[in-house]
N, C-alpha and C positions, 0 to 999 in steps of 0.2 A: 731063386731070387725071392728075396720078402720083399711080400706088400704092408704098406704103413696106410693107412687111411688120410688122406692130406686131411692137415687140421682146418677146421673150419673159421674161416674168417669173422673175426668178431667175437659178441658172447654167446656162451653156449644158450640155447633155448629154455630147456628143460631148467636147467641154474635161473634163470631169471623171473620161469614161471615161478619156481619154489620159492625164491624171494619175495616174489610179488605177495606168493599167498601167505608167505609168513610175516609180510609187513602187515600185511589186510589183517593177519590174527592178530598181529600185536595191536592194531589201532583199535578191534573190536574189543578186546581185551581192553584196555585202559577205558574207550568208551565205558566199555560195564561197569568197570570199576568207578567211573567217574559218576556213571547214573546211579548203582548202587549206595557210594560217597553222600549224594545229593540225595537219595532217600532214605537214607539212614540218618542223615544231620535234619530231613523234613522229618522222620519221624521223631529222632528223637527232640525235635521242637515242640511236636505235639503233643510228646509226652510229659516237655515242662508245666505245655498250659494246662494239660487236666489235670498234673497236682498242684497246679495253680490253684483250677477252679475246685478243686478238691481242699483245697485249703478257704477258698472261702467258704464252702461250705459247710465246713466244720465250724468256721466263726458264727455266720448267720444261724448255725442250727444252735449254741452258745447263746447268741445273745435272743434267739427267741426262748429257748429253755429258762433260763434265769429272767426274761420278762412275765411267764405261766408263773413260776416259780415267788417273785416277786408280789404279785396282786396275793398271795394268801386264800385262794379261794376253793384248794384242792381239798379233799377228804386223802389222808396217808395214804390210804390204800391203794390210790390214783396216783397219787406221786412216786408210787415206789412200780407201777407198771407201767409209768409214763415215762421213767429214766429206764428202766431196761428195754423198753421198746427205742426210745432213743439212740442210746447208745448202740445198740446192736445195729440197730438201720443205719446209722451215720457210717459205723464201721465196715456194713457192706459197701453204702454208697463210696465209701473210699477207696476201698478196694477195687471196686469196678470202673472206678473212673481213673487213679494214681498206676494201677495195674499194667502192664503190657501186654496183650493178649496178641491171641494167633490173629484173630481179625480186629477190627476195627468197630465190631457191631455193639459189641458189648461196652463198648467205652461210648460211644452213642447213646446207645439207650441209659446208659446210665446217667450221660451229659442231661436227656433230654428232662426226667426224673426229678434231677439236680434244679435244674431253671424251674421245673412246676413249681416242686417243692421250695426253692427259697423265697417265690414271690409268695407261697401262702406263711410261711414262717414270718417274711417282712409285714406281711400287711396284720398278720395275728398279733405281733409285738407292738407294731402300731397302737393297735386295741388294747395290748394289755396296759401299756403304757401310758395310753392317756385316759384308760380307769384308776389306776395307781396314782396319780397326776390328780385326777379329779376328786377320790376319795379322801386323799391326804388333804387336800382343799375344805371339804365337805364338815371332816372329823374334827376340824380342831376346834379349840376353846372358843367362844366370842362373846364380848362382852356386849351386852345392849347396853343401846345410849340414844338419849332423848333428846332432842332444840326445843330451844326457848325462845320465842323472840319479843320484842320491843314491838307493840304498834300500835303506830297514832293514825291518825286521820290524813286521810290522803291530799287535804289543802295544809294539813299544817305545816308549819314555817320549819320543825324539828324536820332534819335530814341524817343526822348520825347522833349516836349515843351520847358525844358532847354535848349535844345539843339539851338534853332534860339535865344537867345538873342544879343540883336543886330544885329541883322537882316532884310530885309527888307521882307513885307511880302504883298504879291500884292492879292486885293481883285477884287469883282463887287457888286455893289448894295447894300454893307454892311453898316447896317447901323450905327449912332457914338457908342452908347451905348452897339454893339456888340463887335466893336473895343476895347471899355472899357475895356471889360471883359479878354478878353486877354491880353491887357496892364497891367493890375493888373496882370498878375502871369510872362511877361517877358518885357523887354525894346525893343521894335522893332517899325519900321516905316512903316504905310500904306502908299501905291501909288494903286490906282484903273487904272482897265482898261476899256475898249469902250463895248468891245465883252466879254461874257463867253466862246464862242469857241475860241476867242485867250486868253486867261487867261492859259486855258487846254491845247492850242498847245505851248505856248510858256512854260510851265514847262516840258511839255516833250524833246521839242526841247534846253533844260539847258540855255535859255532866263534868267527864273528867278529859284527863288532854289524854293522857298515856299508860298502858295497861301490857302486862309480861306475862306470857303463856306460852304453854307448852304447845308445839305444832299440833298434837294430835287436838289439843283443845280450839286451837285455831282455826282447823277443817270441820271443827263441829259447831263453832259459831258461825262457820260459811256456809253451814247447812242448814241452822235454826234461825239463821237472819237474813233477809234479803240481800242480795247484792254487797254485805260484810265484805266479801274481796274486794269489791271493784272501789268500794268508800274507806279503803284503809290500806298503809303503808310499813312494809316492815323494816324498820334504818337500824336493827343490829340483832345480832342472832347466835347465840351460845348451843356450844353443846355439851352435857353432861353425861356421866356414866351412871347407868340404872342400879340401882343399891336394893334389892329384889327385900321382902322380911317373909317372903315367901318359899320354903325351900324344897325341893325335890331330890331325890337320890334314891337307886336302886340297893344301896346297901343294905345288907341285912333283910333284903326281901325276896321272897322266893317266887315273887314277879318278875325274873330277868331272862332275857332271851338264853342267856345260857340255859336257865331250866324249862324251857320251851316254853313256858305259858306266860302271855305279856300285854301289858295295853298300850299303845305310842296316840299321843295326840297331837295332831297333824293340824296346822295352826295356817289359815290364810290371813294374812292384816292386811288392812286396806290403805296401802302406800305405795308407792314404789321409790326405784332406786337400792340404798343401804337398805340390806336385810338386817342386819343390826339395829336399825333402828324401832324402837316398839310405836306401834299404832293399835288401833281397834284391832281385835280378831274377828274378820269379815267371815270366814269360814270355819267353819269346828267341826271336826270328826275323829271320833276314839275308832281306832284300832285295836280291836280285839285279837290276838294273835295266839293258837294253840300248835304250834306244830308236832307235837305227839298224835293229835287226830287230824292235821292238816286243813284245820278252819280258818277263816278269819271272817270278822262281824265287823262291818264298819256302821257304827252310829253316829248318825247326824244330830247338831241342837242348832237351832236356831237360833241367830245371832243376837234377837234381839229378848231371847229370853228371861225371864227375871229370875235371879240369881241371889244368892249371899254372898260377896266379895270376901274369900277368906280371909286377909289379912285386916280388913276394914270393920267384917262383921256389919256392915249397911250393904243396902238392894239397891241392884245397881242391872241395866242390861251387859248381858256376858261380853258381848263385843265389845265394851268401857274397859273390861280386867285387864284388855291387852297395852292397855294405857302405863298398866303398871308391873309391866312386864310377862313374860312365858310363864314363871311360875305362878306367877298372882293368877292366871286364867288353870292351867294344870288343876291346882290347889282348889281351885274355886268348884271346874268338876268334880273334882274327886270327892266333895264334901255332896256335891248334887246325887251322884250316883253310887257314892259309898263304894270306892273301886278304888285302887293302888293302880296309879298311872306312875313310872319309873323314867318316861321315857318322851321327846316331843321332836315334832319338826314344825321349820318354820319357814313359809314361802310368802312371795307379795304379787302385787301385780307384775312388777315388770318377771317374775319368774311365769306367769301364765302366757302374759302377751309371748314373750320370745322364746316360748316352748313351743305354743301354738306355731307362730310364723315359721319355727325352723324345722317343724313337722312336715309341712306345706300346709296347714289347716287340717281341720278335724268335722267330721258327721256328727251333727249333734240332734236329736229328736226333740224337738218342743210339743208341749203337750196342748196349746195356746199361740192363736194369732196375737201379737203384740208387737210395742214398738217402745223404744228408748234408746235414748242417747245418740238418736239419728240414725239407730239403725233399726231395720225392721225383720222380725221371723216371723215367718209362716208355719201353723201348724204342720208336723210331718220332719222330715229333715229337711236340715239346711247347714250347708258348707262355709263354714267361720274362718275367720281369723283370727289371729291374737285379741285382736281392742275388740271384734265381734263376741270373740269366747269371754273375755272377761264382762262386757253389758250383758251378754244372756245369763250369766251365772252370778252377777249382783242385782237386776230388779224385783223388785216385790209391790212397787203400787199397783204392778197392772193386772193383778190377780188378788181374786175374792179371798184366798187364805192367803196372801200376804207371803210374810217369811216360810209358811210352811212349802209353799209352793218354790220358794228361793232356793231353799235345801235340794226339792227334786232336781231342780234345772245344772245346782252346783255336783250334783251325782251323776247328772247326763253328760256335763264338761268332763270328771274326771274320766266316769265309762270311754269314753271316745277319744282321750286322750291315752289312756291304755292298751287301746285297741289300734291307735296309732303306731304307739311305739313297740307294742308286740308285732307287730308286719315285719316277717323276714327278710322283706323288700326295704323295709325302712331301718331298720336295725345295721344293715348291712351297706345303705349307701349315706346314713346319715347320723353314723354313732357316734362320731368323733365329733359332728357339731350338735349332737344334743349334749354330748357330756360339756362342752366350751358353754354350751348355752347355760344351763344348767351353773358352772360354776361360781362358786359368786353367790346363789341365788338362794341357797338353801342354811339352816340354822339349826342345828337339830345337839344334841347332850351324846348321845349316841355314840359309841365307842367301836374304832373301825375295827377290834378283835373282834366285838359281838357279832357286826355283820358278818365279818370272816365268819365265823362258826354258824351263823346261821346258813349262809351260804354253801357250806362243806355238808351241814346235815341233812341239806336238800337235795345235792349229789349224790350223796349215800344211800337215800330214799328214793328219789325219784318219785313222788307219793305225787298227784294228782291232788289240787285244793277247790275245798270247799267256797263259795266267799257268797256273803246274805251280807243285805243293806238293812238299815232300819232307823226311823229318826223318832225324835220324840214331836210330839205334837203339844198346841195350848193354842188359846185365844185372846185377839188382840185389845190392848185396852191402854190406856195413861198411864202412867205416875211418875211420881218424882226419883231421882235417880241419884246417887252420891257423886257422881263425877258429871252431874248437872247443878246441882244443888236442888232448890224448890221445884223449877221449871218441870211442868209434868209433859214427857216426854213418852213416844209410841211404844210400848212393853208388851209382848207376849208372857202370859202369866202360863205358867206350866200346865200339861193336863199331867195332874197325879198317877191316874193311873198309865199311861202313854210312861213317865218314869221309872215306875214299876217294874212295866213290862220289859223296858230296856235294861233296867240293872237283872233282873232275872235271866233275858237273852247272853248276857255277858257274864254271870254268874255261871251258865250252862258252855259256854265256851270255855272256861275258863277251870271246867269242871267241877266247880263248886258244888 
């Protein structure tokens, strides 16, 4: 008899294990595949963003390259290892970031790189860009231009320019074409007088009713008359453009910064506001500039020195020439010191005050307890401000030599303002608002290729500079002055040989 094994009731075990575990495989299975799925669509997400951020990295490092690029201030030889460094870093950094690697470490560090590197490229283009900004500002053409105004006596009944038709109206040193101008808007008759101080005393003393002069003449009759502001009213006020018969130009002369050797005179007038406009030159100093031997000589003259006004040929104090424009004072040294000046800049008060202030203030060394303008230094240092910096570097009553002593103190502002803006600390957190400050403020012939190339030749060098002060000295005395008339006004008369020796020192710079 066969035995059969009675079947077993139900399902088999062993079949249902094997199912179980082959279900258990397949859901592990798909799970992986599904975790796999999901890190492979996370990675490859993360590898859109870092050629994402690989792409902007290529821009930022673009538009800081052509910002370097842009200011003109490389020597070739930097520019041609400044693009192959470039280039070849960017094309690692892209690599290393756009790349997929085994790990993840390398596209890190190279993110991390990345972000260093674009915040110094943004904040470098910043800079480059707002010197580019400021230069273009700085270089261009400008034409000086002078005001004239109308003014009577602060009781009289005249309130506007209609008001003196028919009228006589007494000038000085006015010239026809200014008269013009006022002719065309009322009918009235010029008469001139000898003196500007009797022009000023005879309208206050009701001589004449109404008298037309030029601003700068206006703050010099507020200065040789008492209280002239407060007893007088100005009811109209032209402005005319400066007709120089004064000319300067570097042409044809082998004084140009291109050929290294060169003089710039650096013109402070005493106004503020339009740097356009001509005033006194309150400040004077020739820049001597050799860069073959890396010197410069800065000479001082004092403002109130007595002078030959080139185009006038009459003696006048220097600080008057600026009356009649940048070249008339240029011209007028160059005839004192027998030098070829090609070249000028021009600053005022409000360029000092908002230098200073945007500096934070400046150390400045006084050699002298004194006090003006309400404000008072003590011998030693003392920390300024703007309106501080500008009364320590304009008085001269309160000292035995006068202007000579003016000169040092205007040498102690510039010192210390140089040494301001040389601080790496200051350069670096406050460039962008000395160049804003700055702009606007400055007047100069100077042609921005020449800076360009003097700037390139300095990078090429790297030469360390010389730099000596030196002013001319004289003693004070009267006389009468041409853009005074008779009126004998306070003149420092030249010491000859203090002259001498300063065309000699610049002759020697200049390697003559």
């Amino acid at each position: 008899m066969s035995y059969e094994p009675r079947r077993m009731q139900g399902e088999d075990p062993y079949k249902k294990m094997r199912r179980n575990y082959e279900n258990e495989s397949r859901n592990y299975k798909t799970k992986s595949n599904n975790y796999n799925a999901k890190k492979n669509k996370s990675a490859d997400k993360l590898s859109i963003v870092f050629k994402i951020l690989a792409l902007m990295y290529v821009i930022i490092t673009i538009i800081f390259y052509v910002s370097v690029l842009k200011l003109d201030l490389l020597p070739n030889s930097y520019i041609t290892i400044f693009t192959i460094a470039e280039v070849v870093f960017t094309m690692l950094m892209v690599i290393g970031l756009a790349k997929t690697h085994k790990t993840r470490k390398l596209n890190i560090f190279c993110l991390i790189i990345m972000l260093l590197l674009s915040g110094i490229y943004l904040y470098v283009a910043n800079y480059a860009n707002a010197t580019s900004d400021f230069l273009g500002s700085m270089f261009q053409d400008a034409q000086e231009t002078d005001e004239y105004y109308v003014v009577v006596r602060k009781e009289s009944s005249y309130n506007s320019v209609e008001d003196i038709d028919g009228k006589d109206v007494y000038t000085f040193q006015l010239e026809k074409d200014i008269q013009a101008e006022l002719s065309n808007k009322v009918d009235v008759t010029f008469d001139t007088q000898e003196s500007l101080t009797d022009l000023g005393n005879n309208l206050l003393e009701e001589e004449i009713d109404v008298i037309y002069v030029s601003v700068s003449q206006y703050n010099m009759l507020s200065e040789e008359i008492e209280n002239f502001k407060d007893n007088t009213k100005i009811i109209y006020t032209a402005t005319h453009a400066v007709e120089s018969t004064a000319e300067i130009s570097s042409e044809n002369s082998k004084y140009t910064i291109n050929n290294g050797v060169f003089n710039v005179y650096i013109s402070g007038i005493d106004t503020s506001g339009n740097i356009s406009n001509v005033s006194r030159s309150d400040a004077n100093i020739l820049a001597t500039v050799n860069t073959n031997t890396h010197e410069v000589l800065l000479t001082s003259i004092p403002r109130d020195y007595y002078v030959t006004l080139h185009s006038k040929g009459a003696r006048d104090k220097l600080t008057h020439s600026g009356i009649y424009g940048i070249n008339e004072t240029v011209t007028t040294v160059e005839d004192l010191l027998d030098v070829d000046i090609n070249y000028y800049v021009r600053v005022n008060f409000t360029t000092v005050i908002k230098l200073v202030d945007t500096l934070g203030g400046i150390e400045v060394y006084s050699d002298y307890d004194f006090s003006t303008q309400g404000y008072h230094f003590n011998k030693g240092y003392n920390y300024l401000n703007g309106s501080q910096a500008l009364a320590f570097s304009r008085e001269r009553h309160s000292f035995a030599s006068g202007d000579n002593q003016r000169v040092k103190n205007q040498q102690a502002v510039i010192e210390a303002i140089m040494k301001k803006v040389l601080n790496s600390t200051t350069l670096l957190t406050r460039y962008t608002d000395i160049l804003n400050t700055l702009e606007g403020s400055f007047q100069t012939n100077i042609e921005q290729s020449e800076i360009s190339n003097l700037v390139k030749g300095q990078l090429s060098n790297m030469s360390s500079w010389k730099i000596r002060n030196n002013s001319l000295t004289g003693t004070g005395s009267y006389g009468p002055t041409y853009s005074m008339g008779s009126t004998r006004l306070y003149i420092m008369l030249p010491n000859e040989t203090s002259v001498a020796n300063a065309k000699a020192e610049i002759d020697e710079v200049m390697g003559e």
